[in-house]
Backbone as JSON Lines, residues from 0, in Angstrom:
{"i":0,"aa":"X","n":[-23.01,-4.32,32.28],"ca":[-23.62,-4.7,31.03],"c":[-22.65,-4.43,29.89]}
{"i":1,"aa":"X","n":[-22.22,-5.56,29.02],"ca":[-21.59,-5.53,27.65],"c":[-21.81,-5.37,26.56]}
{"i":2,"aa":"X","n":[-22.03,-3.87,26.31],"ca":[-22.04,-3.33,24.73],"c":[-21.77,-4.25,23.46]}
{"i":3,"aa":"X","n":[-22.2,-4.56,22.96],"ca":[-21.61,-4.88,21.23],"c":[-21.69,-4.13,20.72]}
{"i":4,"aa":"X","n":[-20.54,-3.96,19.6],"ca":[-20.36,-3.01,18.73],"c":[-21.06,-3.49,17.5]}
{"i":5,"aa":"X","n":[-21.9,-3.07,16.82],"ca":[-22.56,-3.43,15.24],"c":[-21.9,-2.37,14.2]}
{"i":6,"aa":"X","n":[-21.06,-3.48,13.58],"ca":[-20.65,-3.43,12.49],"c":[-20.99,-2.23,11.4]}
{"i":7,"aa":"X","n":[-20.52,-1.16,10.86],"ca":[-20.9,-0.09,10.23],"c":[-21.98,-0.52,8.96]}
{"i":8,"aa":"X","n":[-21.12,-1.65,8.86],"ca":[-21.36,-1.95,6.82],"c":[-22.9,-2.85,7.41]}
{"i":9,"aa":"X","n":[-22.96,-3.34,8.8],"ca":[-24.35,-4.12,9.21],"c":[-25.63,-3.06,9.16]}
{"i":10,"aa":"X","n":[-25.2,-2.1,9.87],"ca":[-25.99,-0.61,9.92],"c":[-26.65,-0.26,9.01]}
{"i":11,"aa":"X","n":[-25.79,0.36,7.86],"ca":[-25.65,0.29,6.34],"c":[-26.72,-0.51,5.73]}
{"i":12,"aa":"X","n":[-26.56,-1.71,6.04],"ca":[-27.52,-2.6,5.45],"c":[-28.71,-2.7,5.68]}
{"i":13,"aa":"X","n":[-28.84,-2.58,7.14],"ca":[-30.15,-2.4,7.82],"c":[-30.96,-1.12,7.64]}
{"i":14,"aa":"X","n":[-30.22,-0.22,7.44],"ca":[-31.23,1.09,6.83],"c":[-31.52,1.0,5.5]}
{"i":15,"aa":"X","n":[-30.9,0.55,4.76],"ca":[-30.8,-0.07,2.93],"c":[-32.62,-1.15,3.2]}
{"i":16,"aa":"X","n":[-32.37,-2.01,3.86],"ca":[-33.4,-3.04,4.23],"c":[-35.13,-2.41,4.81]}
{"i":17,"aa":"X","n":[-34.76,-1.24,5.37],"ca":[-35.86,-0.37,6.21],"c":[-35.85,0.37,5.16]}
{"i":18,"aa":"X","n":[-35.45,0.96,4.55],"ca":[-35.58,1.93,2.95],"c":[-36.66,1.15,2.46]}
{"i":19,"aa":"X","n":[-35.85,0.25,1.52],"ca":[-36.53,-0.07,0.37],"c":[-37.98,-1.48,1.01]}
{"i":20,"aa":"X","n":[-38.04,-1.7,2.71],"ca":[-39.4,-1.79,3.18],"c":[-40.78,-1.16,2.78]}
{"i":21,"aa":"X","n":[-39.92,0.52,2.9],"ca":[-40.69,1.72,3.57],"c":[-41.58,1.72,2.07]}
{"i":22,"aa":"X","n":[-40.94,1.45,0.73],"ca":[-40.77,2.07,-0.47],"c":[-41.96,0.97,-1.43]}
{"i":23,"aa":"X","n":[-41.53,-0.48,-0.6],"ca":[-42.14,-1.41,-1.48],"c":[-43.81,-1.29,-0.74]}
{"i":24,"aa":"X","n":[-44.03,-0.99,1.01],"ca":[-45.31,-0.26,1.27],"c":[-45.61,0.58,0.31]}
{"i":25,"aa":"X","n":[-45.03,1.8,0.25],"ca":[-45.89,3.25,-0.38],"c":[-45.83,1.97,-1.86]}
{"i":26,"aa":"X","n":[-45.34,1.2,-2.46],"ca":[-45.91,1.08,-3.88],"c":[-46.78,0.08,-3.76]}
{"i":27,"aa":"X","n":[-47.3,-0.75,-3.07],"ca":[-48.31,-1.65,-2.75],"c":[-49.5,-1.1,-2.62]}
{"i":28,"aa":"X","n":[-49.41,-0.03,-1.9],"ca":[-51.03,1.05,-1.35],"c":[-50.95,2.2,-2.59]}
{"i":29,"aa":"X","n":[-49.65,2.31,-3.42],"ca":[-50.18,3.06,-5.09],"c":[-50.77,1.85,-6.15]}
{"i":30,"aa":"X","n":[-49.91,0.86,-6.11],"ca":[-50.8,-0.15,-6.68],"c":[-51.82,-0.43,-6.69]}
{"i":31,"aa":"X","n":[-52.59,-0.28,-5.49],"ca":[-53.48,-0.82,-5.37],"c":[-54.83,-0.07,-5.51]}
{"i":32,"aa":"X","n":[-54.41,0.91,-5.25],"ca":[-55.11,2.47,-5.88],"c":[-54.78,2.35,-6.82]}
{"i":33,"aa":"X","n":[-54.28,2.05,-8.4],"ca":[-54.64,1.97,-10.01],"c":[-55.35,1.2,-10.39]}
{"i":34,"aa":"X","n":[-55.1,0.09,-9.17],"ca":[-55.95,-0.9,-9.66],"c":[-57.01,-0.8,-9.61]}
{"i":35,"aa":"X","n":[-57.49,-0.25,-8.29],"ca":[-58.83,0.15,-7.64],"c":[-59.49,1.14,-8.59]}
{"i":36,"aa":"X","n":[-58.66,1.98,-8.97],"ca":[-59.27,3.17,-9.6],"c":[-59.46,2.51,-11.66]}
{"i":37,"aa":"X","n":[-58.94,1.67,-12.03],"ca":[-59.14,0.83,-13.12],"c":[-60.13,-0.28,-13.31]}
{"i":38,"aa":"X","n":[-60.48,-0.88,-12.09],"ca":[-61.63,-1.58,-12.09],"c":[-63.12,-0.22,-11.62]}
{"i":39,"aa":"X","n":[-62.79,0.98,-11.37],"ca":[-63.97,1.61,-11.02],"c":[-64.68,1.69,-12.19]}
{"i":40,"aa":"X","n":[-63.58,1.77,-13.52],"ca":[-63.53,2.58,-14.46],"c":[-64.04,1.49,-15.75]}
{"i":41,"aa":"X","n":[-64.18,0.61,-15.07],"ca":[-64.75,-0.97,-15.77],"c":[-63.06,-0.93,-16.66]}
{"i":42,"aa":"X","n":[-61.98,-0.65,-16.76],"ca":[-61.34,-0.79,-17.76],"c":[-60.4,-2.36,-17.58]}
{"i":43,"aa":"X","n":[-61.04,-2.64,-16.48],"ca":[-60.5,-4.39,-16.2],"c":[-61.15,-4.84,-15.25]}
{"i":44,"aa":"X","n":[-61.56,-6.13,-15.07],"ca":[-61.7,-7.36,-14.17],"c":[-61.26,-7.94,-13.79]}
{"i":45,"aa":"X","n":[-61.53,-8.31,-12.51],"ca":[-61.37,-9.57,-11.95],"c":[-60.89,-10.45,-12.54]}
{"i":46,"aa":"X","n":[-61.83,-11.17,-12.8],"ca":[-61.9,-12.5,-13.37],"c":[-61.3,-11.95,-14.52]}
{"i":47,"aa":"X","n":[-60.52,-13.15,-14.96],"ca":[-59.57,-13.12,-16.61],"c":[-58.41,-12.22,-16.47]}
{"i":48,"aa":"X","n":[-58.08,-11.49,-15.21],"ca":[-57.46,-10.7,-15.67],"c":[-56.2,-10.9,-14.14]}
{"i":49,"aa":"X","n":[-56.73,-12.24,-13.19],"ca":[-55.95,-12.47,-12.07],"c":[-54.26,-12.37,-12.4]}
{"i":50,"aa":"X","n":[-53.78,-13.07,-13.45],"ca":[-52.71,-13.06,-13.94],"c":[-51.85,-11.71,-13.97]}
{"i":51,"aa":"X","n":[-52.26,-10.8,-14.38],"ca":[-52.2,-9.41,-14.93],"c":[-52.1,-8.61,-13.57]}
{"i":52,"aa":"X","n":[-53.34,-8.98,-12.9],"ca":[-53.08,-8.07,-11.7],"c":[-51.88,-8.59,-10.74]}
{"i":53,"aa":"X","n":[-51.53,-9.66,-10.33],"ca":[-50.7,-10.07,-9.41],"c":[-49.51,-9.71,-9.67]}
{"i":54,"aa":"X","n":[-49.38,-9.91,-11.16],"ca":[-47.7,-9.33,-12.09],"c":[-47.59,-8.34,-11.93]}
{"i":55,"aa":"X","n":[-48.46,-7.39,-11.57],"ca":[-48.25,-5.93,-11.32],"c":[-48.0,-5.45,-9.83]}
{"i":56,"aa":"X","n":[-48.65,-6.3,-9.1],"ca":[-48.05,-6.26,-7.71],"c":[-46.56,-6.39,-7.65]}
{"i":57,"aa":"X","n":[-46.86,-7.98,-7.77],"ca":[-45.31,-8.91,-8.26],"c":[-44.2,-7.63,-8.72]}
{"i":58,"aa":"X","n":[-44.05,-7.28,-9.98],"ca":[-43.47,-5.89,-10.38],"c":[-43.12,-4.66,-9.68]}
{"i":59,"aa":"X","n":[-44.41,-3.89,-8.89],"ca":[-44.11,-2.38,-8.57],"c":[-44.01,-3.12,-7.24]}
{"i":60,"aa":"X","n":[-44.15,-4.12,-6.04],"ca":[-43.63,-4.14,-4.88],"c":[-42.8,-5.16,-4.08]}
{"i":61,"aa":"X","n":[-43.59,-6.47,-4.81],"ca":[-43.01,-7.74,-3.95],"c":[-41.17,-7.83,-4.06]}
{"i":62,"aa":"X","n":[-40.54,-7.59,-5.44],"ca":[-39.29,-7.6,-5.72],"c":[-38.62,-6.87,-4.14]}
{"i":63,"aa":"X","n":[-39.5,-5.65,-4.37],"ca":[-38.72,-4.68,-3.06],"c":[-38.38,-5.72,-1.86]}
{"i":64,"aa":"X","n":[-39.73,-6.16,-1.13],"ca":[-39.63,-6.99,-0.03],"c":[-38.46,-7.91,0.14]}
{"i":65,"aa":"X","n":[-38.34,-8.73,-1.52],"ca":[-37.07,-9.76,-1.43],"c":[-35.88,-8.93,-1.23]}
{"i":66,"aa":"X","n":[-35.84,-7.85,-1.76],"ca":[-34.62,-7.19,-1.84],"c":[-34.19,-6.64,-0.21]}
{"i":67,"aa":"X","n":[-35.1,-6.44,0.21],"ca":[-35.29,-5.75,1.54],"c":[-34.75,-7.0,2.72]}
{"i":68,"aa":"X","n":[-35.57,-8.23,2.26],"ca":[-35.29,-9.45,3.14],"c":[-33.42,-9.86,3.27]}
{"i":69,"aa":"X","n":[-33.26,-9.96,1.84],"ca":[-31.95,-10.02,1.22],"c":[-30.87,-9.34,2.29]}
{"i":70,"aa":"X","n":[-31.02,-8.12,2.16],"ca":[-30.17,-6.8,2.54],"c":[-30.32,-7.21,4.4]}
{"i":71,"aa":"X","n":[-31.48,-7.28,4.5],"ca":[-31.25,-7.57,6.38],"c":[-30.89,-8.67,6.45]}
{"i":72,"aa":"X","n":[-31.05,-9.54,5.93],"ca":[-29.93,-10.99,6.04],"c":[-28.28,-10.88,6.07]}
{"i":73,"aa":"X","n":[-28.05,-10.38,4.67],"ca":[-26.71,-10.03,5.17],"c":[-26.25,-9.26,6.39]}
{"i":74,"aa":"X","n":[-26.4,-8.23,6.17],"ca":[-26.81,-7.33,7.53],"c":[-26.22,-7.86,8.63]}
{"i":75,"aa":"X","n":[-27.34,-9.05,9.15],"ca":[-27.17,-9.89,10.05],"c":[-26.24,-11.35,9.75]}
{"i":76,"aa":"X","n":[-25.89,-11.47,9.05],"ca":[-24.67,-12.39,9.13],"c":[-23.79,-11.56,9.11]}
{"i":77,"aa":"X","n":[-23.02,-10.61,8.77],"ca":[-22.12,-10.03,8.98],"c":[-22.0,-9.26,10.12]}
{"i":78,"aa":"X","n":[-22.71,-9.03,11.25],"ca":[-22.89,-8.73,12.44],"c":[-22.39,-9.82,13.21]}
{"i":79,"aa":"X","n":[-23.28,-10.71,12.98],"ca":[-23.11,-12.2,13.46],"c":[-21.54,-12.73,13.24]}
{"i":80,"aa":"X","n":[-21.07,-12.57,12.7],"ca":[-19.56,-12.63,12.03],"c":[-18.51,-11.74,12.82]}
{"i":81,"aa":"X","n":[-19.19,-10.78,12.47],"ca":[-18.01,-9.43,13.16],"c":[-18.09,-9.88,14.96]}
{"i":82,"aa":"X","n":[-19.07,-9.99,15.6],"ca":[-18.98,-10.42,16.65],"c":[-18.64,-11.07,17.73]}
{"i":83,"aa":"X","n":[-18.29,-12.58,16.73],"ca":[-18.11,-13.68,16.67],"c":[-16.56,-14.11,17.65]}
{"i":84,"aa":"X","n":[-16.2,-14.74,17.74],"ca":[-14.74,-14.86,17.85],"c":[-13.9,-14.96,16.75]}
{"i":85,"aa":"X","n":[-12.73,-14.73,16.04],"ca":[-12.25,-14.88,15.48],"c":[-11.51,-16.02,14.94]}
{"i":86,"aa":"X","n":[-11.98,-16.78,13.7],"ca":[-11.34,-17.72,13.59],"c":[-9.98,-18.1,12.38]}
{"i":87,"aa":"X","n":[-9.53,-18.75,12.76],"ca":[-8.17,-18.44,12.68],"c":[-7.83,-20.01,11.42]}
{"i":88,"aa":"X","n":[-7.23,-20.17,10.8],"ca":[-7.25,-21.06,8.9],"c":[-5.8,-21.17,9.74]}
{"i":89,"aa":"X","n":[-5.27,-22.44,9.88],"ca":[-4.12,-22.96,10.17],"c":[-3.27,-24.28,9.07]}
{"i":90,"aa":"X","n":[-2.54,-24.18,8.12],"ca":[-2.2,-24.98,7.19],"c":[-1.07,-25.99,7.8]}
{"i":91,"aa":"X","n":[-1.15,-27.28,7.49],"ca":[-0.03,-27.75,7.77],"c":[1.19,-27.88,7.22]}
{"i":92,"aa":"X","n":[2.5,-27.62,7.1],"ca":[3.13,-27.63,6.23],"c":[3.9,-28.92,6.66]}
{"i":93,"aa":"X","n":[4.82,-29.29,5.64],"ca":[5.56,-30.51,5.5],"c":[6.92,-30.38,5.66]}
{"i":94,"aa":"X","n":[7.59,-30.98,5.64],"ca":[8.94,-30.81,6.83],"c":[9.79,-30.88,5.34]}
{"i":95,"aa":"X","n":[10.86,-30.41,5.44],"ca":[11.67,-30.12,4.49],"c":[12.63,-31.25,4.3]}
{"i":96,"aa":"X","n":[12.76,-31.96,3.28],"ca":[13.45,-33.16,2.94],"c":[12.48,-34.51,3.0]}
{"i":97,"aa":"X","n":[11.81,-34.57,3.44],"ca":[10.64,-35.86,4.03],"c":[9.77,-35.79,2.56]}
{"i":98,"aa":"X","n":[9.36,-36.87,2.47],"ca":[8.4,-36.89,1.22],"c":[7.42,-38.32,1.54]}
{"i":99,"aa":"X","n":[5.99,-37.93,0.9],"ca":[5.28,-38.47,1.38],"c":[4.96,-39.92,0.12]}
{"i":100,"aa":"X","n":[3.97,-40.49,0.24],"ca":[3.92,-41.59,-0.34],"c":[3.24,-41.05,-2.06]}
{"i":101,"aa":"X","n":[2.51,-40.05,-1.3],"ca":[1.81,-39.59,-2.91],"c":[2.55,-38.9,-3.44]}
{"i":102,"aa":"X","n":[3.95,-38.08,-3.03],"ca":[4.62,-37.75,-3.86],"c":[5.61,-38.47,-4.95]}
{"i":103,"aa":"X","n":[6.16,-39.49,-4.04],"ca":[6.83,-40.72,-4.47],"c":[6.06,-41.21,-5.79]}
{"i":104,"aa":"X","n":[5.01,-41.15,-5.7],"ca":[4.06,-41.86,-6.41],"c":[3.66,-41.14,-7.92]}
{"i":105,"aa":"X","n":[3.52,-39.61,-7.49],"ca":[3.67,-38.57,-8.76],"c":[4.98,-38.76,-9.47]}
{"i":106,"aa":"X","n":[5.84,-38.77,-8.48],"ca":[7.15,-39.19,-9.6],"c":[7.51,-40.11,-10.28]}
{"i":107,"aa":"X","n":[6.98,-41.27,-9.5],"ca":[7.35,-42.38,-10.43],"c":[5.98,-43.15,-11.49]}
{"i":108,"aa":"X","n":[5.29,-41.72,-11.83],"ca":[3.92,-41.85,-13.11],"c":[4.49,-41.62,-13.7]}
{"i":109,"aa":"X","n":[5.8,-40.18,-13.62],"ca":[6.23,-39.59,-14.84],"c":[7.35,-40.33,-14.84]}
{"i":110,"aa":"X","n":[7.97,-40.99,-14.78],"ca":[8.87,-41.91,-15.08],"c":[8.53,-43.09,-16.11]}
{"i":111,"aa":"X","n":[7.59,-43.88,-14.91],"ca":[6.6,-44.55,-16.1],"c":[6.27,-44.34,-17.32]}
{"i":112,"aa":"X","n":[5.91,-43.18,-17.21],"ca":[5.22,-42.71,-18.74],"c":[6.55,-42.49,-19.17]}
{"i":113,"aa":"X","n":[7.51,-41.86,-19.02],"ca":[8.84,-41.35,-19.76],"c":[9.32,-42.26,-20.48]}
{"i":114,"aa":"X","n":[9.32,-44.09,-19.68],"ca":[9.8,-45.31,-20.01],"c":[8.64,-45.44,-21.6]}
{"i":115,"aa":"X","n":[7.76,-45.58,-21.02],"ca":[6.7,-45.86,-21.88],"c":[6.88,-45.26,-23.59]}
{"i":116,"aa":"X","n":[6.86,-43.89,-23.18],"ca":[7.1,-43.5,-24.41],"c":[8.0,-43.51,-25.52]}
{"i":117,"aa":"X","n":[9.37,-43.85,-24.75],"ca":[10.28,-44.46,-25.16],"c":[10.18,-45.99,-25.96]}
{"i":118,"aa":"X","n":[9.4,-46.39,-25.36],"ca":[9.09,-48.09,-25.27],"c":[8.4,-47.93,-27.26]}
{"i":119,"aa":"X","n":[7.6,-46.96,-27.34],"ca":[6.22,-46.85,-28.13],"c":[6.66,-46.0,-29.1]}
{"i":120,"aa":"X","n":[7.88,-45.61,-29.2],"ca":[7.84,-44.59,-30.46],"c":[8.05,-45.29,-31.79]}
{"i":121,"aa":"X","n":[7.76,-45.08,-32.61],"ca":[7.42,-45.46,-33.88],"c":[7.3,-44.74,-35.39]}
């Protein structure tokens, strides 16, 4: 059986991701206890006040979750990456003395124009 090695900085991420999970729970079940304990208290409703309450979810937990989703994504592409085979950026270069048609072609714009301006001064 063949071990993979996971990536330190993947690790890293994945406990970063299980953190701020753990964090956006405990503030969802405190949220929800102010809320609970604010409607006991008649000091808000329901109704008229849907807006208000969700933004406060929205606020003290949901951000976490994205952040959390975020962080194990990378995580896992960079695992996925490190794992991977290595791929390798190969440039072609051009042979020394040889020139191609578009170079030919850059040179003889500025020529053109060189003629030109000559042609046009005034």
């Amino acid at each position: 059986m063949s071990k993979k090695k996971i990536h330190v900085l993947s690790i890293i991420l994945y406990v970063l991701a299980g953190l701020l999970t753990l964090y956006a729970a405990w503030a969802a079940v405190e949220s929800h206890g102010y809320i609970s304990s604010m409607m006991e208290q008649n000091q808000i409703s329901v109704s008229g006040s849907e807006y208000d309450i969700v933004n406060f979810y929205m606020a003290n937990s949901a951000q976490y979750v994205l952040f959390a989703v975020i962080l194990g994504t990378l995580g896992w592409m960079l695992q996925r990456n490190a794992s991977g085979p290595a791929s390798h950026v190969t440039f072609a270069r051009q042979q020394a003395g040889s020139t191609s048609s578009n170079d030919r072609s850059v040179e003889s714009d500025g020529e053109d124009f060189e003629e030109w301006f000559r042609n046009n001064q005034n």
